[in-house]
Each structure stands twice: as C-alpha cells, then as structure tokens.
N, CA, C and O of each residue as an XYZ file, in Angstrom:
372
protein
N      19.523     35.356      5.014
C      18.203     35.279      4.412
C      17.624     33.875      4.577
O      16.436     33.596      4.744
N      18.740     32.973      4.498
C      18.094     31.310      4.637
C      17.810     31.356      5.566
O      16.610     31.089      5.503
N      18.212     31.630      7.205
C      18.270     31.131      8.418
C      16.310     32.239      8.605
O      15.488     31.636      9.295
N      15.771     33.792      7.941
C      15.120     34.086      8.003
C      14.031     33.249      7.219
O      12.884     33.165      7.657
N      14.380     32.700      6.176
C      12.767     32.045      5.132
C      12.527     30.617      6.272
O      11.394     30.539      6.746
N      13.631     29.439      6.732
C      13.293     28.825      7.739
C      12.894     29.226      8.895
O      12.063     28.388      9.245
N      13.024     30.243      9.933
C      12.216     30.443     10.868
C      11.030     30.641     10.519
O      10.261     29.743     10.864
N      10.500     31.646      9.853
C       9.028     32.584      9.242
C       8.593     31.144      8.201
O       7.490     30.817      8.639
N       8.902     30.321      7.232
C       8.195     29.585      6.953
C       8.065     30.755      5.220
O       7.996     31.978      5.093
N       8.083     29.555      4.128
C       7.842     30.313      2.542
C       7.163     29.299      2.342
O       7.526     28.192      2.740
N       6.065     29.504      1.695
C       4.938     28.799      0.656
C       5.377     29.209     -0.823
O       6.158     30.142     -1.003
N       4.900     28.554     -1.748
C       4.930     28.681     -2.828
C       3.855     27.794     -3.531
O       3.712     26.574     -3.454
N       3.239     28.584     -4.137
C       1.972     27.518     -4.681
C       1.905     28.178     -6.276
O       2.212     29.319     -6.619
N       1.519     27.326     -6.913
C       1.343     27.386     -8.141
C       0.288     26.454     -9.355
O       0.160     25.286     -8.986
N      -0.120     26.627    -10.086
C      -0.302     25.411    -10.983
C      -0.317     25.318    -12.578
O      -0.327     26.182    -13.455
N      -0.314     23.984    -12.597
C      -0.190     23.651    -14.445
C      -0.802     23.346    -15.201
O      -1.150     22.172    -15.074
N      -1.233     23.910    -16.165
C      -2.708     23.253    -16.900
C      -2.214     22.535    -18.366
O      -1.384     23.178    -19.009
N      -2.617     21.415    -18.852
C      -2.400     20.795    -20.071
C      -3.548     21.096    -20.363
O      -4.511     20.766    -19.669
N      -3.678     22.133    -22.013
C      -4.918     21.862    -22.690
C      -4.893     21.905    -24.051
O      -4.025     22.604    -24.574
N      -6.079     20.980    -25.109
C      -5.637     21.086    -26.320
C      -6.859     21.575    -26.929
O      -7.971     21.354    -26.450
N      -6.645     22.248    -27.995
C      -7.950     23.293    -28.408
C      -9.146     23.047    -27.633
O     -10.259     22.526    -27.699
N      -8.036     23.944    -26.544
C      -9.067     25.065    -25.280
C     -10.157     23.357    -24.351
O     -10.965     23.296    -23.424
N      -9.828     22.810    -24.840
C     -10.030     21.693    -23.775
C      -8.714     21.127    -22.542
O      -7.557     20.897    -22.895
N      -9.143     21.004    -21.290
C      -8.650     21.093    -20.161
C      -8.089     19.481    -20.333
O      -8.853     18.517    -20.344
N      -6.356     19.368    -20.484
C      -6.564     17.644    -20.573
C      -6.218     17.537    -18.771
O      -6.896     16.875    -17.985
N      -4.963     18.393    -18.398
C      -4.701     17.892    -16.971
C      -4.216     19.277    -16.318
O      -3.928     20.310    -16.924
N      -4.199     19.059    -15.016
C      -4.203     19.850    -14.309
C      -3.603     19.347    -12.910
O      -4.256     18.569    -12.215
N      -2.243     19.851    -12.487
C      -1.432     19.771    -11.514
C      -1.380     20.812    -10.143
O      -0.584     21.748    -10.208
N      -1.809     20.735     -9.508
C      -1.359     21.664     -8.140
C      -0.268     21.516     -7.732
O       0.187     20.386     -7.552
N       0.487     22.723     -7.463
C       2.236     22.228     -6.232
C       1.945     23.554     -5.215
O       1.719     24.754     -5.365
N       2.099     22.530     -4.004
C       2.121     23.670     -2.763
C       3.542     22.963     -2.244
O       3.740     21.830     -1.804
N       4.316     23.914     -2.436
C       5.564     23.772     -1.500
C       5.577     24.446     -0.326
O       5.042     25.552     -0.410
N       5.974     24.182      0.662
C       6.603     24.688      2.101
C       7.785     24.775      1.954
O       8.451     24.398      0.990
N       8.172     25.354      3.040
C      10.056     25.899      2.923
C       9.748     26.097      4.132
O       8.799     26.787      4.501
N      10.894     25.228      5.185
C      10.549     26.064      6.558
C      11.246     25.095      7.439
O      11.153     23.901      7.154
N      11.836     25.412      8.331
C      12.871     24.525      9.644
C      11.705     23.231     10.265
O      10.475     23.254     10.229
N      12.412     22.414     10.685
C      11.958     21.097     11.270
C      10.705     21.595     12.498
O       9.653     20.992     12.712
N      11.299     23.162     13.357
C      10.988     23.686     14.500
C       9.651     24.092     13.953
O       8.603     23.850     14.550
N       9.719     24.748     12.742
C       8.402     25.520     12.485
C       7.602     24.379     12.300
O       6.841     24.035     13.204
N       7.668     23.788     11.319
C       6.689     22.572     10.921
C       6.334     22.061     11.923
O       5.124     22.142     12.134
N       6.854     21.611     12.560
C       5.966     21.102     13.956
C       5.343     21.392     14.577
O       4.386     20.829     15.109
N       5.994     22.934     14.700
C       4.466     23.845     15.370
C       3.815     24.707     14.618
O       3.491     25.822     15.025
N       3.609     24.340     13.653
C       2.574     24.209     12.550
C       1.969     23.037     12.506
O       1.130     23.045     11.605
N       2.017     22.031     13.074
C       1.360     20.594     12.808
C       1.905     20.003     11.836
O       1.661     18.841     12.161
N       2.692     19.905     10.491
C       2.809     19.664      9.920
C       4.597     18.495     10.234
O       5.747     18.775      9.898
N       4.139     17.415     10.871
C       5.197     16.696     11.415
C       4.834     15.257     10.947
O       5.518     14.506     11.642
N       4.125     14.577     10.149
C       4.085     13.748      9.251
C       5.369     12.727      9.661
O       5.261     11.781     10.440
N       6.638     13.137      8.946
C       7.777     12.425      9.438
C       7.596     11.368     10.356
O       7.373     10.180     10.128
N       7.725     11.976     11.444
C       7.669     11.326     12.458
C       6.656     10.033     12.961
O       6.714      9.198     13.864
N       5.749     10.334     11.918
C       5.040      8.834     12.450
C       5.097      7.580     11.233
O       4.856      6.378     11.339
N       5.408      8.183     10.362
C       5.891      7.561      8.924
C       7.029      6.557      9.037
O       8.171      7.016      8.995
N       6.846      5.125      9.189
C       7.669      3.944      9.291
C       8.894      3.796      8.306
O       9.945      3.266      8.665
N       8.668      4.347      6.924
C       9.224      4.247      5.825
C      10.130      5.298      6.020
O      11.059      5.302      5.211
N      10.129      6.313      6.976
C      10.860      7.653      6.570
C      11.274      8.288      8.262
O      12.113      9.169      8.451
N      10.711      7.810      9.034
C      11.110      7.743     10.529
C      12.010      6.592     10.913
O      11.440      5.501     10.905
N      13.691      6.584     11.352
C      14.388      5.168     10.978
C      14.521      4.539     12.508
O      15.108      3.500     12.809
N      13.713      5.585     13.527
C      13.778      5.065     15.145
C      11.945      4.137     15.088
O      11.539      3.246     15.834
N      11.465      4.588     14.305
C       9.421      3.859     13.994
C       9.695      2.486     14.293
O      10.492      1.857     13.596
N       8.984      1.857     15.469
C       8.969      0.212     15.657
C       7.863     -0.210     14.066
O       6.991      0.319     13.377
N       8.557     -1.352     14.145
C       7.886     -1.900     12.852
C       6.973     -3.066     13.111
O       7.396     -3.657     14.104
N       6.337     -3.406     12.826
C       5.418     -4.049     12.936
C       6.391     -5.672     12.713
O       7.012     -5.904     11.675
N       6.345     -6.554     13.793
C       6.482     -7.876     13.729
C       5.737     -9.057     12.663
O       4.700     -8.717     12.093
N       6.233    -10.274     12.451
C       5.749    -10.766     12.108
C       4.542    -11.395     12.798
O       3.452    -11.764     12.361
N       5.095    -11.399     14.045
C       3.610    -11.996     14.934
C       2.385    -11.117     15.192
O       1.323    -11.535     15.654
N       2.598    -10.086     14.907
C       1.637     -8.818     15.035
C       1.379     -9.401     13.817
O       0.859    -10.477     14.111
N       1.462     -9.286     12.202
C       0.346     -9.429     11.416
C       0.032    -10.292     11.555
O      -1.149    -10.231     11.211
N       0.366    -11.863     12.059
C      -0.852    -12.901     11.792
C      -1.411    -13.134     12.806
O      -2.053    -14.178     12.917
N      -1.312    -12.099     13.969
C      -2.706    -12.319     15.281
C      -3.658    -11.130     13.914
O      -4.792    -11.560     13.705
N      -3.371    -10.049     13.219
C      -3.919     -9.108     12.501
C      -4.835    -10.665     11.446
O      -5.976    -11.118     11.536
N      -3.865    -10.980     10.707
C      -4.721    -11.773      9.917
C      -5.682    -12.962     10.563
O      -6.709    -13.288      9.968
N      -5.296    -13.596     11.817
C      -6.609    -14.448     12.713
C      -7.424    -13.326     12.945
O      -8.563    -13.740     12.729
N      -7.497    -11.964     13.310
C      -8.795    -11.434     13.428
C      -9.340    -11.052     12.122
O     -10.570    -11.000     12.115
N      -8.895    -10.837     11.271
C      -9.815    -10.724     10.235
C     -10.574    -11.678      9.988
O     -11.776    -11.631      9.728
N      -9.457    -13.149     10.111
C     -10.398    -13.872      9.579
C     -11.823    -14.644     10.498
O     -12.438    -15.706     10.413
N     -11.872    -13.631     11.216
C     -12.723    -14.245     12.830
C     -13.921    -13.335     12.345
O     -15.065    -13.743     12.145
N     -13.409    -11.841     12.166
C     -14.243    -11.439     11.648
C     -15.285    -11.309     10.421
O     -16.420    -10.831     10.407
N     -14.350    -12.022      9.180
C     -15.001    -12.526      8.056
C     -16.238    -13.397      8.229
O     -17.361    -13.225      7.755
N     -15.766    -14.406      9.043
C     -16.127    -15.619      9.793
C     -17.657    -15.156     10.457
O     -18.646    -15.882     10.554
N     -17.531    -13.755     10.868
C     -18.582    -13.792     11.435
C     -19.877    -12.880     10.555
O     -21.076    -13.151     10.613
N     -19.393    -12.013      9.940
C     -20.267    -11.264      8.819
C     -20.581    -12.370      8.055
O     -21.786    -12.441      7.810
N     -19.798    -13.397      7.524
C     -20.613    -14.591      6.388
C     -22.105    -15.235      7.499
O     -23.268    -15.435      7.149
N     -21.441    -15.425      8.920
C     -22.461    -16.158      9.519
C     -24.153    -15.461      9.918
O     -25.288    -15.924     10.034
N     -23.415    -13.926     10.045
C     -24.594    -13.164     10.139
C     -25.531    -12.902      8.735
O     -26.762    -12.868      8.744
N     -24.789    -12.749      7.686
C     -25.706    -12.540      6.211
C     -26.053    -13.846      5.970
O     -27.281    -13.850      5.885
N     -25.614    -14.988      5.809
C     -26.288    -16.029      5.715
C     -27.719    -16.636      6.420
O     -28.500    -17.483      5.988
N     -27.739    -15.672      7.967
C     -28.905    -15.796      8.132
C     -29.994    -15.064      7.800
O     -29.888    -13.881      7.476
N     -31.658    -15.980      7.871
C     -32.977    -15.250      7.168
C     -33.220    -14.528      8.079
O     -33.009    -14.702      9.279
N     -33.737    -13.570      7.480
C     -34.297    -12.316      8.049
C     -35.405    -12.246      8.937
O     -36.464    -12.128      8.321
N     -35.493    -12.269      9.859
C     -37.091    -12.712     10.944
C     -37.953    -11.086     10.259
O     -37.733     -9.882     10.124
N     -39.254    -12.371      9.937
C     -40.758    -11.694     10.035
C     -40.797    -10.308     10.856
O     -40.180     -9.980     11.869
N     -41.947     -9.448      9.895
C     -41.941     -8.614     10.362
C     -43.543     -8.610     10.829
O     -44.403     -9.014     10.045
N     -43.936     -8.050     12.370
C     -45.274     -8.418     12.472
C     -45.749     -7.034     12.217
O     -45.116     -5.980     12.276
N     -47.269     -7.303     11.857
C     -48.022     -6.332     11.415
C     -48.998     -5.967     12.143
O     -49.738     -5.056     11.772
C-alpha cells in the first residue's frame, strides 16, 4: 500500500479554526503531500533541490561574491541619491 500512496501521490488538506463567542480569532491551513521524490518532481514540486540550507551538494555563496554584491549596491545607492537630489527641469508650455 506504501510503495502504491508514493507512486500515485496522497494529499491531505484540512483546516483549523480558533474562535471565541463565534468570533474568528485564527485560522490555519495544512496541505500535506505524500508522494516519492520521482513523483514530486514530475509534478514540479522539487523545491529541495535548489534550497542551499537543505540541498548539501548547493554551491554557497563566497565571501567574495557578497562584497562585489555589497560594492554594487552601494554603486547603486550612490546613484538613485544622485539622481533624486537632482531639480526637476521645467516644463514648457
């Protein structure tokens, strides 16, 4: 039966409502999947794999990669202050 709910794929959805005289305080959704590595993928649902934290082959980002990241920001900061700081040219009529 296991080796059948992983090929075919099981959903399970449900939800939870907190309320106190008949006012709605919270409200939870759960959609579970159940289903082999094979299906999910060809379902689209392959997330994993690009996820750094949870993919343990994911190149990680260097230290020299963020601070060429942080010189362009700050190039770009650099340049939005220089553009709003300038006045606005006349408009002719």
């Amino acid at each position: 039966m296991l080796d059948r709910v992983l090929d075919k794929g099981l959903v399970i959805a449900g939800d939870i409502k907190v309320s106190l005289a008949e006012v709605e305080l919270l409200t939870i959704r759960i959609r579970l999947l159940v289903c082999s590595l094979d299906k999910a993928q060809e379902i689209g649902l392959d997330w994993w794999r690009y996820d750094r934290e949870l993919s343990p082959g994911a190149p990680r980002a260097s230290l020299a990669e963020h601070d060429e990241l942080r010189a362009q920001i700050q190039k770009l900061e650099g340049k939005v202050e220089a553009l709003t700081a300038q006045k606005p040219a006349r408009r002719r009529r």
